[in-house]
N, C-alpha and C positions, 0 to 999 in steps of 0.2 A: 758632495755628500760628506765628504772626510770634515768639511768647514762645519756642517749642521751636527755632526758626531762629538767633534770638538766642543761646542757650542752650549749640547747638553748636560754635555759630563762637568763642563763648567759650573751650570746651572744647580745642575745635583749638585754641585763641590757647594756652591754656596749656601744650599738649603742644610748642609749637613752643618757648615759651619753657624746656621742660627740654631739650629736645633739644640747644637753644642752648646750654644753661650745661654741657652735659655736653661738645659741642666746643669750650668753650673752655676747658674744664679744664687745666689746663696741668701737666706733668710734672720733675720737675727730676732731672738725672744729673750721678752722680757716678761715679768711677773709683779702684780700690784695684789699685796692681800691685807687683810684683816684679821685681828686678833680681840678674843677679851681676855684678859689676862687673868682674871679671876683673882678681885683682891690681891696686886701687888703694893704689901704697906712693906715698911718700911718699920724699924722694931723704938723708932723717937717719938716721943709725943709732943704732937700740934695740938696747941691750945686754941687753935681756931677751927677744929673742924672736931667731928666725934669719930675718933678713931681708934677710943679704950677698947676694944674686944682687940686689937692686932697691936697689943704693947705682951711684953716678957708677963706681966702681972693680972694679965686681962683674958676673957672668957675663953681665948684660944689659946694662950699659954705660947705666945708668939716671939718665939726666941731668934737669936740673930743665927744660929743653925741653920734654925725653919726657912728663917729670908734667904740664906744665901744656899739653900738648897731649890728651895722656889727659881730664884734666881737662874742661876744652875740649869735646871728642869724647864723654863721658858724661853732662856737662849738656845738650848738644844731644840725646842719645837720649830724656831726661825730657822736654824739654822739647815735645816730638812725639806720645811715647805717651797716647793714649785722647783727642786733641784734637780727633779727627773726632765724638765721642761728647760731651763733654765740655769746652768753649771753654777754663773755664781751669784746665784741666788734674788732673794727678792730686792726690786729696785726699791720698793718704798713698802710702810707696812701702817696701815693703822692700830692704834691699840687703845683700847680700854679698860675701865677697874682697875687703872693706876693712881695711886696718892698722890703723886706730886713729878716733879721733872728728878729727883733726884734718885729715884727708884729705876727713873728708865739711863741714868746715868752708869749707872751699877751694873743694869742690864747689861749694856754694848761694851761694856767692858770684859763681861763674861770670855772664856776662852775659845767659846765655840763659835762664834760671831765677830771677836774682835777683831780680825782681819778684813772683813770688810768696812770698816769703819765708819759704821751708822751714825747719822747724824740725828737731832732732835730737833722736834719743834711740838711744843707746849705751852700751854696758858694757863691759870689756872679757873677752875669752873666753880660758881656759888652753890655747888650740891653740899647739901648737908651732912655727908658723911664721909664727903673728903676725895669723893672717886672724880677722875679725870679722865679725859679723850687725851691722843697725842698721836704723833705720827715719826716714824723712822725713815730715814733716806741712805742711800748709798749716793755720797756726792760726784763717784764716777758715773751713775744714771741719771740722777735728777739734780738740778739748781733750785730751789725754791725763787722764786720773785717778788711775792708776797703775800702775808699770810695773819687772818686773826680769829678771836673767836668770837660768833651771831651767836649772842642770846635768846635763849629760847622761853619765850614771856611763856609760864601757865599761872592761870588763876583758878583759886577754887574759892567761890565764895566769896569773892575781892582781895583776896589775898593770895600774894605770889606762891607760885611751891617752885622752889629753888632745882633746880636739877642742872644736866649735863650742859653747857655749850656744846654750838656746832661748830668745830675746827675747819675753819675756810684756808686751803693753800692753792695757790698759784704759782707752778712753775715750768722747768723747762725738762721733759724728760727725752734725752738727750736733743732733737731738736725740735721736738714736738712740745706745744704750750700745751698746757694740759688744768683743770682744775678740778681739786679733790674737798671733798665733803666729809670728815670724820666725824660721825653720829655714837652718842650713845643714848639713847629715848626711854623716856619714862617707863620703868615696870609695871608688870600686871596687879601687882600688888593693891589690894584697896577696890577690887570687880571692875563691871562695865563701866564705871565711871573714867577710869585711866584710858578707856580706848581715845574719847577725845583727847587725852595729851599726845598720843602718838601721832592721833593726826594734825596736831598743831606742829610736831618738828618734822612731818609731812610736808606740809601747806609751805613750813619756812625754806625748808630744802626745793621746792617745787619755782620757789619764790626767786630764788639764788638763780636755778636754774634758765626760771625765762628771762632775766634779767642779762644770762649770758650769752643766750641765743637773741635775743634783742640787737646786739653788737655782732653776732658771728652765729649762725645758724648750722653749723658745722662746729662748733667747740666741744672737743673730747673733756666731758663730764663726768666723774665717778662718786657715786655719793654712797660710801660704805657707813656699816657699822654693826651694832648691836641693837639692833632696832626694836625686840622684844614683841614683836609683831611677822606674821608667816608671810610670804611672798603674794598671797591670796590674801591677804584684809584689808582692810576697807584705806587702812592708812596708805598702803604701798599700792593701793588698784585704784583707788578714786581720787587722793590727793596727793602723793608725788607720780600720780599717771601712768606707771612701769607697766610696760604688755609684755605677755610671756612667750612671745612667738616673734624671733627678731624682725620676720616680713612685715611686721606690724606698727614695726618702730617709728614711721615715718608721721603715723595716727598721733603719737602723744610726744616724739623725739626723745623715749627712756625706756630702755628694754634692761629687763631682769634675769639674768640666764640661770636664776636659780630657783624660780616659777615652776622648770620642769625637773629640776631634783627633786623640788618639795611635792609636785603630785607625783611621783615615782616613788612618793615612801621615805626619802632621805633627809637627813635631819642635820644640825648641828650641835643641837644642846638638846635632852630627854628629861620628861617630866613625869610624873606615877603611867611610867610605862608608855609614853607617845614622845613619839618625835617632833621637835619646833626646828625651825631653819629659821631661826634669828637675826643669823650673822650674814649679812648680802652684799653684794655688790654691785650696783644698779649703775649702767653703763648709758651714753648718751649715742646718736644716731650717727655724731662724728668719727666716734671710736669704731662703730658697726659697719660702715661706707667703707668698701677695699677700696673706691677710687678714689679714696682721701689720700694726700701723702703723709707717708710717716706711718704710724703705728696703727694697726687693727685689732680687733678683738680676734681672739683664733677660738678661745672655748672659757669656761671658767670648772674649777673643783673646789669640793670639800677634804681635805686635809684630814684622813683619819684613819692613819695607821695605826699600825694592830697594837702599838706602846701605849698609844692614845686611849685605849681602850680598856676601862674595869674588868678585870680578866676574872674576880670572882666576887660571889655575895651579893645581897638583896640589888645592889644596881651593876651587876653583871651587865657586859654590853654598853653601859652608858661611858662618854667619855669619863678617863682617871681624873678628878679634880683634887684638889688638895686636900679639901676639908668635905667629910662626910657631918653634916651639921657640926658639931665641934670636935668629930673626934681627926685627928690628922693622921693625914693617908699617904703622903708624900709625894701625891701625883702631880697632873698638869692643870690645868682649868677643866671648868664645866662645859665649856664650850669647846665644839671642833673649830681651826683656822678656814679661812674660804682666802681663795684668790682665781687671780685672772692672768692668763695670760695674752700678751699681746704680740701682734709678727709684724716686718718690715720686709723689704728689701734691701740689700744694701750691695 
């Protein structure tokens, strides 16, 4: 009897010590988000792009003050987002409605940010008014591997209209391969006619997509950006295939987890009074699987603290952007940040 007593308590001893090792398992998060940065020029003029309205002499009266309070005011916005989740902050960032690589040079330099010491990757895009996609890394999270920008053909009429490339990166986030889609797609501008261009950088992102599951049916896929189109239109529901309900993911392999901010009323960027969720983060089936190893999806947010926010006057509520049509307001962008986070074991 004393040997089966023994025998128990042993038993128990062991079940305590899993129990143990399983709470003290420990989790590690990270953070992948998205930015437009709302017209970050730079105060030099480029004779190759039209950038006269953002020079000292031109319709904004865009002074090197201005830029490097801009400046200023967009590193602070990184430098916040996904911190409550994530102490030092975001591994990688996309960004849009930047001029050039040297704008976002300037940026990481900034004092609020310069310690983690972001790195760039940039191209530049045949848009007509000089705006670019780009991406930020923290090289203690991610390695790039390799990386360029997919042309995004639209025609109208037989003749090209020049707009954003899509920033194709490939790398290593910390052991996880991972590949990233930096979008910034054609505006509403011009009616129903621009909805086929959104879904042509739809189709192309879609395109990328099977192309990677073709090779690995399990590849952690993120195709962010400013897409200028809601979670629910036709570009993000019929041709890059996103379902808003991650059990659903297996159907198209691209879940949207900001399908259900957007029918819950939330927004990123506001227009005569309604809310758009522009800025997304469209994740693939590899990232969504816990039985993958390496990183999972755990939730995603929109980034819209109460600074963020027009605190008075006709667009009260809407996020603070810089430029109220041309008069300058000293705020952040028009648009709110969106990111994700992601969990591991370790």
């Amino acid at each position: 009897m004393t040997r089966i007593i023994v025998l128990f308590i042993s038993f128990l001893t062991f079940l305590n010590v899993l129990n143990a090792q399983k709470e003290d398992k420990k989790m590690k998060i990270v953070t992948l988000g998205f930015y437009n940065l709302e017209n970050l020029f730079d105060t030099v003029d480029d004779t190759l792009i039209n950038d006269e309205e953002f020079l000292p002499g031109g319709a904004r009266s865009w002074t090197e003050d201005k830029y490097q309070e801009k400046l200023a005011n967009m590193a602070y916005v990184i430098s916040q987002i996904g911190i409550a989740e994530a102490k030092s902050g975001l591994s990688l960032l996309g960004v849009s409605e930047i001029e050039n690589r040297k704008v976002l040079e300037d940026l990481v330099l900034q004092p609020t940010i310069k310690d983690r010491n972001y790195q760039i990757i940039h191209y530049n895009s045949p848009d007509g008014r000089g705006v670019d996609v780009g991406m930020l890394y923290n090289p203690l999270h991610f390695t790039p591997l390799y990386s360029r920008p997919i042309p995004l053909m639209i025609f109208d009429d037989g003749r090209r209209r020049y707009t954003r490339d899509v920033l194709y990166v490939k790398g290593l986030l910390d052991q996880d391969t991972v590949h990233v889609m930096v979008n910034h797609w054609p505006s509403r501008g011009g009616g129903e006619i621009t909805a086929s261009h959104r879904n042509s950088g739809a189709k192309l992102c879609r395109n990328v997509v099977d192309s990677l599951f073709n090779l690995n049916e399990n590849a952690k896929i993120f195709v962010m950006g400013d897409l200028n189109d809601d979670p629910t239109d036709e570009s993000l529901k019929s041709h890059l295939r996103a379902v808003g309900n991650i059990k659903d993911v297996k159907k198209t392999g691209m879940f949207n987890p900001f399908e259900d901010f957007f029918r819950r009323g939330q927004g990123s960027n506001a227009y005569r009074d309604s809310w758009s969720l522009f800025d997304q983060i469209v994740i693939s089936r590899g990232v969504t699987n816990k039985k993958n190893q390496g990183y999972f999806y755990l939730k995603a947010n929109i980034f819209n603290k109460a600074f963020l926010v027009q605190p008075s006057g006709q667009f009260k509520g809407y996020p603070f952007r810089t430029f109220s049509f041309d008069k300058y307001q000293g705020g952040y962008s028009d648009h709110f940040p969106t990111y994700v986070c992601l969990v591991k074991a370790i």
